[in-house]
C-alpha positions in Angstrom: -18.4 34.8 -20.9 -21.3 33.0 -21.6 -23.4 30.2 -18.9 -22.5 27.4 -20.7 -18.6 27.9 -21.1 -18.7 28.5 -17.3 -20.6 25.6 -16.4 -18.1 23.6 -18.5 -15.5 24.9 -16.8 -16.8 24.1 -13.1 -17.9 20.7 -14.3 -14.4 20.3 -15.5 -13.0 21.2 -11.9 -15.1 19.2 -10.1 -14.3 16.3 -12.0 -10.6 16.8 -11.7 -11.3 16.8 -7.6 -13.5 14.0 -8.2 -10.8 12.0 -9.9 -7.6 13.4 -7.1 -9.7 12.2 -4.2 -10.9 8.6 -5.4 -6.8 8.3 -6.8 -6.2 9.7 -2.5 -8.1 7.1 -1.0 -7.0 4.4 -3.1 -3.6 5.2 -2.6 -4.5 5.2 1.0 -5.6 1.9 0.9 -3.0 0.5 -1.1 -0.4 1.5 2.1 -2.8 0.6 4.4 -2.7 -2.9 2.9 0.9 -3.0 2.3 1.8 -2.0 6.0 -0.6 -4.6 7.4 1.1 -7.0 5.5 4.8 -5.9 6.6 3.5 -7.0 9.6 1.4 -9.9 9.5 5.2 -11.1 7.5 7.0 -9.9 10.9 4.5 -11.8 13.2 4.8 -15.6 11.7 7.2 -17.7 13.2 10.1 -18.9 11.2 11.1 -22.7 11.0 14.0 -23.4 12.7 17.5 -23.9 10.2 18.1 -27.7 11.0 21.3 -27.0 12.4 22.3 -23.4 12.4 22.7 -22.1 16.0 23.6 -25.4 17.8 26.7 -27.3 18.9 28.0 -30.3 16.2 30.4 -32.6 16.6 32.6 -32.7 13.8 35.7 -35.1 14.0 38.2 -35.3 11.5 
């Protein structure tokens, strides 16, 4: 085989590696986020239902 054909075809490789770990880490990120999130969601407090949970009078 000749240099050059080789040389293309490690440059291709490490490209390709390049590319899978940058996609990795974003992906990684992108949960990361998403978890934090989840949880900053599961943290605030709710507003209280106006009347769901306590005692009313109803008469008839």
């Amino acid at each position: 085989m000749e240099i050059n054909s080789l040389m293309s075809a490690q440059v291709a490789q490490i490209q390709q590696t390049l590319q899978m770990g940058i996609l990795d880490k974003a992906m990684n990120q992108g949960a990361a986020g998403a978890i934090e999130m989840l949880n900053d969601m599961s943290a605030q407090q709710t507003t209280p239902h106006p009347y769901k949970g306590q005692i009313v009078d109803v008469q008839v």
